[in-house]
C-alpha positions as CSV (number, residue, x, y, z in Angstrom):
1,X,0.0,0.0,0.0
2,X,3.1,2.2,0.9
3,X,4.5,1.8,-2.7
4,X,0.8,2.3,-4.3
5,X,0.4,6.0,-2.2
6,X,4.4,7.0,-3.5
7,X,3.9,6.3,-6.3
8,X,0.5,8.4,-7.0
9,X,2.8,10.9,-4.6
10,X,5.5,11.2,-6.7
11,X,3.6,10.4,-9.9
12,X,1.4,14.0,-9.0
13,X,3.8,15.9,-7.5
14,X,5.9,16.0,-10.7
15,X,3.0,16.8,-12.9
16,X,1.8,19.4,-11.0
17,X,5.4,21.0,-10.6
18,X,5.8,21.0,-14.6
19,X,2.4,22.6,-15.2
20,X,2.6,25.3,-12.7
21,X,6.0,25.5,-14.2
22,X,4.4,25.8,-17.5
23,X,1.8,28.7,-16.9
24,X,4.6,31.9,-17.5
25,X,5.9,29.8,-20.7
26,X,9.1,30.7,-20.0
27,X,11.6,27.6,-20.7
28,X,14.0,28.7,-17.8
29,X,10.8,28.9,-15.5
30,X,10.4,25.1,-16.2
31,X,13.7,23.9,-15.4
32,X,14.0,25.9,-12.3
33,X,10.7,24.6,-11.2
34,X,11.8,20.8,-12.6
35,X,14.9,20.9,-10.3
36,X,13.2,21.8,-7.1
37,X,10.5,19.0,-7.7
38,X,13.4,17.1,-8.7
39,X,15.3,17.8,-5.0
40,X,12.2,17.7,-3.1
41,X,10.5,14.7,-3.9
42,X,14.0,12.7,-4.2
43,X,15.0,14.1,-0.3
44,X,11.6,12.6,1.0
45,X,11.8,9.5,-1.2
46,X,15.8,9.3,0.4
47,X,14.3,9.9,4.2
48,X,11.6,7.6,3.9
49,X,14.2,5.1,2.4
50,X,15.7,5.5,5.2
51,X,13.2,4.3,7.8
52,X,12.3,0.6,7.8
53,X,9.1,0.8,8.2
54,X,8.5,3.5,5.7
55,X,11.0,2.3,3.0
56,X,7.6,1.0,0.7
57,X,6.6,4.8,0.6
58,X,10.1,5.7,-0.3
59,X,10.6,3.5,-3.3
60,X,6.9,4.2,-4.6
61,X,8.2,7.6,-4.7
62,X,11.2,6.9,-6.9
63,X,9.1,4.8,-9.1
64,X,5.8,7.7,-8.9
65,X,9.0,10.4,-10.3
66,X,10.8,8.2,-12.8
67,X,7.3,7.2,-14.5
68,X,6.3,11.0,-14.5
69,X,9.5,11.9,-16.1
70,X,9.2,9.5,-18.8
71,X,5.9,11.3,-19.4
72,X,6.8,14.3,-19.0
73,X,9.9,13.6,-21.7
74,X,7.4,12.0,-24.4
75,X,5.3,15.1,-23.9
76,X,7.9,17.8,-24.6
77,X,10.0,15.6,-26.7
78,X,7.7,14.3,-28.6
79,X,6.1,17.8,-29.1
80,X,8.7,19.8,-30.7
């Protein structure tokens, strides 16, 4: 259940992060949002690694960001 709740975490937290990014259309307004996402979600995924009985939420998280940057990457790759 951990895993299922990081991974929607992480899966949602990146999205939103790139649209709000999105909203001034400004490309160095996306990467700077991107990289604090990025930092964010990857410290709590690393902290709840880090406790045994939270390491489930910790790995969904990884999964929830590496899934939402393949997305993410299709979108704007696949869009230009």
């Amino acid at each position: 259940m951990q895993v299922f709740g990081g991974f929607i975490g992480g899966l949602l937290l990146t999205c939103i992060a790139v649209y709000e990014s999105m909203l001034d259309h400004n490309g160095r307004q996306i990467l700077i949002g991107f990289c604090i996402m990025a930092v964010v979600v990857n410290t709590l995924a690393f902290l709840a690694y880090r406790r045994p009985h939270l390491r489930g939420l910790g790995i969904g998280l990884w999964i929830g960001f590496g899934v939402a940057v393949l997305i993410e990457g299709a979108c704007f790759g696949l869009g230009r």
